[in-house]
C-alpha positions as CSV (number, residue, x, y, z in Angstrom):
1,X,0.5,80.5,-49.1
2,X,3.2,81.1,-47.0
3,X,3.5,78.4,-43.9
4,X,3.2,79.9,-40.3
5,X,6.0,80.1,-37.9
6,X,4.5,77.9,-35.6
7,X,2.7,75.0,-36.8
8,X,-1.3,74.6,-35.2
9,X,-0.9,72.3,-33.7
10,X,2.4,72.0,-32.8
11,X,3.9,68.6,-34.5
12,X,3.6,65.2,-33.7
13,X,6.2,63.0,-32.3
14,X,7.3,60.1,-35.3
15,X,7.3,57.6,-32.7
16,X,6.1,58.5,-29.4
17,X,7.5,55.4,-27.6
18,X,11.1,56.6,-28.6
19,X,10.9,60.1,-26.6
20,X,12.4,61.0,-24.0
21,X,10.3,60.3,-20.7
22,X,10.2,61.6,-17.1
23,X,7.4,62.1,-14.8
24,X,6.8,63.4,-11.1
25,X,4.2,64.8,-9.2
26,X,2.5,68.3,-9.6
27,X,3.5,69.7,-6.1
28,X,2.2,73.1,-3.9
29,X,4.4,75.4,-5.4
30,X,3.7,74.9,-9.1
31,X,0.0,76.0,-8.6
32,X,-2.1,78.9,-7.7
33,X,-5.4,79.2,-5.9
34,X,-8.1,77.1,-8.4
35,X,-5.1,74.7,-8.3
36,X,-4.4,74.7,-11.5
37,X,-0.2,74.0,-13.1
38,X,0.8,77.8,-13.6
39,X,2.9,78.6,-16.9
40,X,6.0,79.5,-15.4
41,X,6.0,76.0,-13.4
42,X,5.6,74.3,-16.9
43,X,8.3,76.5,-18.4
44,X,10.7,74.8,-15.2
45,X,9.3,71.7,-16.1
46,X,10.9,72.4,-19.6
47,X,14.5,73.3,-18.4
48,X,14.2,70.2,-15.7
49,X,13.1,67.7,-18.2
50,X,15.9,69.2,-20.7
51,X,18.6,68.3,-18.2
52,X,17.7,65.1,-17.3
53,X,17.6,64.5,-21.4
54,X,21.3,65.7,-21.2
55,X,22.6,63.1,-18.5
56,X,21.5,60.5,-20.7
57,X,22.4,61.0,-24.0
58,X,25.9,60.6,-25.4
59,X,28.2,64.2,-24.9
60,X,25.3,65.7,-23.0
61,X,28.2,66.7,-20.3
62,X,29.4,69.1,-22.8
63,X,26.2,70.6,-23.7
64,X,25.5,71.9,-20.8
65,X,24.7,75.9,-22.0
66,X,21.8,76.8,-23.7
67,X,20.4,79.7,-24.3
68,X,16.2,79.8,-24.5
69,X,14.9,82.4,-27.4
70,X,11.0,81.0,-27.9
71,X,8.9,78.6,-26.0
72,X,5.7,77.5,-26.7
73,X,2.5,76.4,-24.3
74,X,-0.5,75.0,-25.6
75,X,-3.1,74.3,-22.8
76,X,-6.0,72.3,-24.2
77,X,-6.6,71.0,-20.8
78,X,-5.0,72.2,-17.3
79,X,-2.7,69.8,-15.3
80,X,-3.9,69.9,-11.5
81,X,-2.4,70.0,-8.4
82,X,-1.6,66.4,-6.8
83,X,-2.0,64.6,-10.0
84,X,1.1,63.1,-11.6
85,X,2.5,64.8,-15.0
86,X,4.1,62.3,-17.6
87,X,6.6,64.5,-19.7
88,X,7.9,63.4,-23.0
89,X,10.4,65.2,-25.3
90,X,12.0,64.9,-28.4
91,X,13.9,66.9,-31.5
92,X,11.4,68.4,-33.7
93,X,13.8,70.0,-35.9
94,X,17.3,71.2,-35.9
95,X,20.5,72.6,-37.2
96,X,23.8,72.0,-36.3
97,X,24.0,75.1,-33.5
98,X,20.4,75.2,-32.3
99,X,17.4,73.0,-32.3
100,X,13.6,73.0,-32.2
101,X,12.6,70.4,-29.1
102,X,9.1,69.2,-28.2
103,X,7.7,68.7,-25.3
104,X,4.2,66.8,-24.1
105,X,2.6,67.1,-20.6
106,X,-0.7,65.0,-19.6
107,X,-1.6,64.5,-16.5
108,X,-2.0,60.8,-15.3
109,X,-5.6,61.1,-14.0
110,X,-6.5,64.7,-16.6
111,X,-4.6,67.4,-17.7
112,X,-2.9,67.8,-21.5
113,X,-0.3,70.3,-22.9
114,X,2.2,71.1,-25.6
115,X,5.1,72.7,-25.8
116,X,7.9,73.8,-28.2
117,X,11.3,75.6,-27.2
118,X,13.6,76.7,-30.1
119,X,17.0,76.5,-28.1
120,X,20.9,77.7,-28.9
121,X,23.6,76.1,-28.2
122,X,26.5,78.6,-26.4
123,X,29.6,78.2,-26.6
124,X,30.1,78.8,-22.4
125,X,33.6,80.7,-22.4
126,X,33.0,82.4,-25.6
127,X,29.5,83.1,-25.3
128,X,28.1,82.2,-28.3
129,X,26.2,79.8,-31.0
130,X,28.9,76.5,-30.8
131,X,28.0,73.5,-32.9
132,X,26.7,70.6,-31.2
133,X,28.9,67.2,-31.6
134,X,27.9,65.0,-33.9
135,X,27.5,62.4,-31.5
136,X,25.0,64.5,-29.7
137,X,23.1,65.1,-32.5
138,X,22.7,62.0,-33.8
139,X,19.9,60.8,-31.7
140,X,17.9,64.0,-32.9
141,X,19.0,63.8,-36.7
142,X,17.2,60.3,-36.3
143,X,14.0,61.7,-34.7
144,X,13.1,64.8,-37.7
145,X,13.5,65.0,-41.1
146,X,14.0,68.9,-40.6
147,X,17.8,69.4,-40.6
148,X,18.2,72.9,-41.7
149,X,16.1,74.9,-39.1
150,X,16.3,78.5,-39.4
151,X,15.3,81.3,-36.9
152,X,11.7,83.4,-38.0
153,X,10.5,85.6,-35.4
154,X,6.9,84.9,-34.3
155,X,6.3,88.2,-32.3
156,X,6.4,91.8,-33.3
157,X,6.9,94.3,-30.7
158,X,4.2,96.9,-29.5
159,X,4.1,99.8,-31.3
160,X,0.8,101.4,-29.7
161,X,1.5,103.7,-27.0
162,X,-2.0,102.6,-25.6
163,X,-1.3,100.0,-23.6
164,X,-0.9,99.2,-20.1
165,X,2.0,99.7,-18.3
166,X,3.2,98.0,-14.3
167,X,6.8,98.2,-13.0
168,X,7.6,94.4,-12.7
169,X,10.8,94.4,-10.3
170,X,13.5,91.8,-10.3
171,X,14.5,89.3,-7.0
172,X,17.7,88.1,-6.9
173,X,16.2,84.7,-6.5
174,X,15.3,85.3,-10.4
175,X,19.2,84.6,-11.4
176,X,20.4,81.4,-12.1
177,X,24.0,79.8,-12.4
178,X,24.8,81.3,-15.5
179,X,24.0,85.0,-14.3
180,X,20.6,84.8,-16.5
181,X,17.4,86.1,-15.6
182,X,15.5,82.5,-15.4
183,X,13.7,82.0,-18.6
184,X,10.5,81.0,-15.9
185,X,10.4,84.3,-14.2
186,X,9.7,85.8,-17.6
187,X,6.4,83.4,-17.8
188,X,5.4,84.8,-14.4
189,X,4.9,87.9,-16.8
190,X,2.5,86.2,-18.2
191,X,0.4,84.8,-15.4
192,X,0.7,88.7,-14.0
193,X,-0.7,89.8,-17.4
194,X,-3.2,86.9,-17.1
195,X,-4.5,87.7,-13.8
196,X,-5.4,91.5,-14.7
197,X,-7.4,89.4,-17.9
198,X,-8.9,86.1,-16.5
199,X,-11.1,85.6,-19.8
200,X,-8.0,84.5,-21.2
201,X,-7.2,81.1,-19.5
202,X,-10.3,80.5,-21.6
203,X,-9.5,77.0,-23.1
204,X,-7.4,75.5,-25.6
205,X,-5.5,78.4,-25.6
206,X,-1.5,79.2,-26.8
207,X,0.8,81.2,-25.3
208,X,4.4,82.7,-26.5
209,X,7.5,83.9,-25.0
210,X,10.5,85.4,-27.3
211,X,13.3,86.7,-26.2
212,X,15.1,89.7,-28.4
213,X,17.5,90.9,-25.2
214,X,19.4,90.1,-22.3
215,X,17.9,91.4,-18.7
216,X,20.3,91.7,-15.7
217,X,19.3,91.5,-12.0
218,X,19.9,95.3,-11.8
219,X,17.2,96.5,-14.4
220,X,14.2,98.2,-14.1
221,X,11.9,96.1,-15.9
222,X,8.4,97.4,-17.4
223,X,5.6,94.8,-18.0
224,X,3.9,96.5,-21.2
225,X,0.4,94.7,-21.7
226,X,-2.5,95.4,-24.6
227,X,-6.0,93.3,-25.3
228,X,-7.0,93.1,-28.5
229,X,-9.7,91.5,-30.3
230,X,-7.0,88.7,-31.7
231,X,-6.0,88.3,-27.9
232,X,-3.2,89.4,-25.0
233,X,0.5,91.1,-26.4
234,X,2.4,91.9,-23.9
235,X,6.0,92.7,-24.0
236,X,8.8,93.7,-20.9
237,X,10.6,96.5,-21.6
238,X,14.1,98.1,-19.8
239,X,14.8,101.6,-20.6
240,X,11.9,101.6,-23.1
241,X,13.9,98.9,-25.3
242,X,11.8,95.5,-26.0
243,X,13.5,92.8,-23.9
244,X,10.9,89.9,-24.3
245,X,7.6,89.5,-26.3
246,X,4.5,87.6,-25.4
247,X,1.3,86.8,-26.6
248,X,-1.8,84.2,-25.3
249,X,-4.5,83.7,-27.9
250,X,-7.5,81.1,-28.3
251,X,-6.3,78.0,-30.6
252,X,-8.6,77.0,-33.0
């Protein structure tokens, strides 16, 4: 039997105590209106935690461009606002140019969630894959025994021309530093596709995003949505050409 692209669940840390830690509190604007720790504030808590990971390991100051092309968010149980999240992170798998990194949320009084982001590392004047040092890889050599990590798409696009279709416009707020459309903004995607289908917060339940194309500041940017019985695909389109694919579905 051929092995899934994403493991259910998502893997275990080899030693828990050795991951990279950070925690702060759950503040206004990461929630909505049943208080509850939306998916694009998890995916900032992602890049935040990533950076602070980078100030203390060793040549973290020149590995400071990544690019984002699949994060995962398993919700078993939803961090709330005013509680405090504990975030830990560690390599799950890697090769020498991009890497695999883990990432657990729990709330301090409830709350629980995991998350995977498979993550390239960019050369920043070139613009693409760079090798990591060996320095900075040694920490995460020494936390995986899974040092050949290859790329396999999890996501197909949408091939059924039945499915619902909203412009989702662009604010220049949405850029950040490196002229990228934040990789959050495309998780407020999902909580739009979300809110048109509410019976899918049901819990534990996994979402996906993976990225297949850039998106500027200037496009005009579709947000393509279908329900099936298997759950919510969705998929943001610009000049009907697949940018980003999604998809939330019940874990077992």
């Amino acid at each position: 039997m051929t092995a899934p692209v994403i493991a259910t669940p998502l893997p275990d840390c080899l030693d828990i105590e050795q991951a990279f830690a950070r925690s702060w509190p759950v503040r206004l604007g990461d929630t909505g209106g049943d208080d509850r720790l939306r998916l694009d504030a998890v995916a900032r808590y992602l890049q935040d935690i990533g950076f602070d990971h980078l100030d203390a390991v060793a040549d973290g100051d020149t590995h400071q461009a990544w690019i984002v092309r699949r994060t995962v968010i398993d919700v078993y149980e939803p961090i709330m606002f005013g509680d405090r999240v504990q975030l830990r992170r560690w390599c799950d798998a890697l090769s020498n140019r991009w890497c695999d990194m883990r990432i657990q949320l729990r709330g301090e009084n409830s709350g629980h969630i995991e998350a995977a982001t498979f993550l390239i590392h960019i050369d920043p004047v070139a613009g693409r894959p760079a090798r990591m040092s060996d320095a900075f890889m040694a920490p995460m050599l020494a936390s995986t025994t899974e040092h050949r990590l290859r790329w396999k798409a999890a996501l197909s696009e949408l091939d059924d021309p039945d499915t619902e279709v909203v412009a989702f416009p662009l604010r220049v707020t949405d850029v950040d530093r490196l002229g990228h459309v934040n990789n959050a903004v495309y998780w407020e995607a999902v909580e739009e596709a979300l809110s048109a289908h509410p019976d899918r917060h049901r819990l534990p339940y996994r979402a996906i995003v993976e990225h297949v194309g850039p998106v500027m500041i200037s496009d005009k940017v579709e947000l393509r949505t279908r329900r099936g019985p298997d759950g919510l695909r969705l998929q943001l389109d610009v000049d009907s050409s697949a940018r980003a694919l999604g998809s939330v579905h019940p874990l077992p």
